[in-house]
Structure formats: structure tokens, C-alpha cells
Phi, psi and omega in degrees: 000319190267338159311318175301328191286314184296328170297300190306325192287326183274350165295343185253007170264133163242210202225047163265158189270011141326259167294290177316324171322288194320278223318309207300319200259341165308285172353274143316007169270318194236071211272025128326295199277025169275353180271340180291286175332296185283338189288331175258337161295339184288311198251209324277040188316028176231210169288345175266331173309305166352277193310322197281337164286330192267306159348288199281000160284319172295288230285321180318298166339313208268286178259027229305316195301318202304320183267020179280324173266004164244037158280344181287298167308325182293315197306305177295000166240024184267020171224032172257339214265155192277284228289131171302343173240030154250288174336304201303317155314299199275352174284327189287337173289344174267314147320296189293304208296334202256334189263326169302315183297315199269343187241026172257138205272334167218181227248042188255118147078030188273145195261156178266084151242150176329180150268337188287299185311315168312317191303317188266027207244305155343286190297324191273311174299339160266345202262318196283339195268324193284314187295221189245340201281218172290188185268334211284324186293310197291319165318302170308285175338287187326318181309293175315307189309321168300303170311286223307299213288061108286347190239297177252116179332304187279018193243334141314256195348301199295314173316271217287337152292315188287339160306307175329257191324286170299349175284347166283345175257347157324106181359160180292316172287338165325287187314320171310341193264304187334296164311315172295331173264337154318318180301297206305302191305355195251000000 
């Protein structure tokens, strides 16, 4: 029942920062309905998983703590979502969550993750960097991936072959993120 209710209501979000704001701030108002939220960005390979995706990156943006006890789910479902205007949010939610973790001086508003949420934060972030999709996902991924391998040994190398390899053939802005961590990394 509230999923639906929730399906309908995302049918009136396009993907103005607008219309996600609104959405974004219902939410957060009413944060029951963030597990509903995420359960369709996560299984919703369509315009409403998107939409439901672009929503939950405001409200993270907005309120980072409302997705701290629903970190077991987001980890376990970033390498279930298809659509590139699914992805492209959760690699940036994934960025924040990860730029909050490695760069809080103290342990206030710090998101609690795991090593299993880092590993699959991991996994999804090399699957997005690697694949076919667009830059912006893949750009975040770099990000991440630069916080992670501050932690996991093996993940600078790995990063930095892969920069390595692909950047010449990369979109002019690829090249431009590629280059700027090939710098931090060398």
C-alpha cells in the first residue's frame, strides 16, 4: 500500500532539482517511507526505480544520517540496479557516504560502515568504472575508489591500471577526473 502510494507520487518527479527537492523533503518529513523508497531504487530497472533514485541522493545530500540504518540494504543492492539514471545517484551516495567516512575528524554524523559495506561499495564502483556506462557514475566511482584504497591496500593499483589503461580513450571529462587522480595516485 505505501509503495504504491509512493510509485504514484514519483510519477509527478522528472528531473528537475526541483521536483526531486520537493520529493526529497516529503521524505524527510516522513522517513518511514525511506525503506519503500529505496526498495524501488534498488528492484525498479525503470523510470520509477530512476526517479526513486535521484529522490534518495537529495535526501541523503539533505539528511545523510536517515540512510545509516539502511546501509545493509543499499550495499546489497548497488550491483542489482541496470539503468544508467539509476546508477548515476548511487555512485554519487556512495561518494558522500565515503567522503563523510574517511574525512570525519570526529565520530559525529560519521555514517557507520562496515568492511562488508566498504567491500561492496568496492565492487560496485569498479563494475561502474569499468562498464559501458556514462561518465558521471564512472567519475564518482574514481572518487570513491580513491577514499576506499586509503583503507584497502589493493585498490590504488588497481585504480591506477585501470586509469592507466582507459584514459586515453575516454570521454575529454573522463580524462580530466583520470588525470587529476593519476596525479593524487602517483
Amino acid at each position: 500500500m505505501v509503495k504504491t502510494q509512493l510509485k504514484k507520487q514519483l510519477d509527478y518527479v522528472d528531473s528537475t532539482r526541483k521536483k526531486r527537492l520537493e520529493m526529497a523533503r516529503k521524505i524527510i518529513q516522513n522517513p518511514k517511507l525511506l525503506p519503500h523508497l529505496l526498495e524501488l531504487a534498488l528492484t525498479e530497472n525503470d523510470v520509477t526505480g530512476s526517479r526513486a533514485a535521484w529522490v534518495l541522493e537529495f535526501v541523503v545530500k539533505e539528511t545523510p544520517h536517515l540512510l545509516y540504518p539502511q546501509l545493509d540494504r543499499f550495499c546489497d543492492g548497488l550491483n542489482e540496479v541496470i539503468p544508467d539514471s539509476s546508477i548515476r545517484p548511487l555512485a554519487k551516495i556512495c561518494e558522500i557516504l565515503l567522503t563523510s567516512y574517511y574525512n570525519s575528524r570526529s565520530g559525529k554524523d560519521c555514517p557507520p560502515l562496515t568492511s562488508q559495506h566498504k567491500t561492496a561499495m568496492t565492487e560496485a564502483c569498479f563494475d561502474w568504472l569499468i562498464g559501458p556506462g556514462k561518465v558521471a557514475p564512472k567519475a564518482y566511482s574514481m572518487q570513491s575508489l580513491l577514499l576506499l584504497g586509503r583503507e584497502i591496500g589493493w585498490v590504488h593499483p588497481q585504480l591506477k591500471g585501470i586509469l592507466d589503461q582507459n584514459h586515453a580513450q575516454g570521454s575529454p571529462a573522463y580524462q580530466a577526473r583520470a588525470r587529476q587522480l593519476l596525479k593524487k595516485l602517483s
